[in-house]
C-alpha positions as CSV (number, residue, x, y, z in Angstrom):
1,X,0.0,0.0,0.0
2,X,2.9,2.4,0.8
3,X,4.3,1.6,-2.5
4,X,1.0,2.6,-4.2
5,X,0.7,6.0,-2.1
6,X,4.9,6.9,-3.1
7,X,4.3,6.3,-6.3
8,X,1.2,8.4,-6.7
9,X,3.3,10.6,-4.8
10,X,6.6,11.1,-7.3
11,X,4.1,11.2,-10.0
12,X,2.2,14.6,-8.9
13,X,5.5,16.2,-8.2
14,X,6.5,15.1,-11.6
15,X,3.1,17.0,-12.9
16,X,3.7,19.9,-10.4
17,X,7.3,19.9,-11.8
18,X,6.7,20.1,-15.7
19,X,3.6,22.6,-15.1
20,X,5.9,24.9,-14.3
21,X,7.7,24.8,-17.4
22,X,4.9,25.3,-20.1
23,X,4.8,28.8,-21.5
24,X,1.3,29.8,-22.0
25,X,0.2,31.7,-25.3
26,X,-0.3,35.7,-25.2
27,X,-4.4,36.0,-24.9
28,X,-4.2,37.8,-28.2
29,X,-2.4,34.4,-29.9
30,X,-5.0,32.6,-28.4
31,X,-7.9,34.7,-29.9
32,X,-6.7,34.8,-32.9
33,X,-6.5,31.3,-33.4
34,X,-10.0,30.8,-32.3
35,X,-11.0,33.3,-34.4
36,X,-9.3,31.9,-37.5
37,X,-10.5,28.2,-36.1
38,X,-14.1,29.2,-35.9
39,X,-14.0,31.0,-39.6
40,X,-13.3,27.8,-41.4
41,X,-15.2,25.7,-39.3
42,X,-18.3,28.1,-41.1
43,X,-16.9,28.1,-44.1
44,X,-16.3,24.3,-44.3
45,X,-20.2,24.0,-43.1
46,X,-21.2,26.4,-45.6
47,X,-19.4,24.7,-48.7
48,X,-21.0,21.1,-47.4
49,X,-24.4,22.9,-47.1
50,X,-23.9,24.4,-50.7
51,X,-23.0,21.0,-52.2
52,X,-25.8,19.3,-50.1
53,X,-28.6,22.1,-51.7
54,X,-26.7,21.4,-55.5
55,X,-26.9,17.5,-55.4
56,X,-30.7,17.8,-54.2
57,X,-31.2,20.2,-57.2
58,X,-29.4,17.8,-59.5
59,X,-30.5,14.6,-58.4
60,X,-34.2,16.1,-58.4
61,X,-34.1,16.4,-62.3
62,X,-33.7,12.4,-62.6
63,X,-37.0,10.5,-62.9
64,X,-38.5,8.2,-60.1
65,X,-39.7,5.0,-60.8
């Protein structure tokens, strides 16, 4: 059990020790990204909704049995 509790032990002050070395992005970085995430996230739904209304156009001109 003590082996269980010193390993859980060295592990979070492995975690505690590497946080400290992560450099966070500016917030401006970070907004930018998200901006530039979220615009072709709506322009990839709006190209799929444009071929989506085409096919249904096209495929409406072919005769049912």
């Amino acid at each position: 059990m003590n082996e269980i509790v010193n390993s859980i032990t060295t592990y979070l002050k492995g975690v505690r020790a590497e946080w400290g070395k992560v450099t966070w992005p500016e917030r401006r970085q970070v907004f930018a990204e998200t901006l530039f995430v979220v615009v072709i996230v709506v322009v990839f739904t709006l190209s799929v909704y444009l071929m989506d209304v085409i096919f249904k156009w096209v495929l409406s001109y072919i005769p049912h049995r």
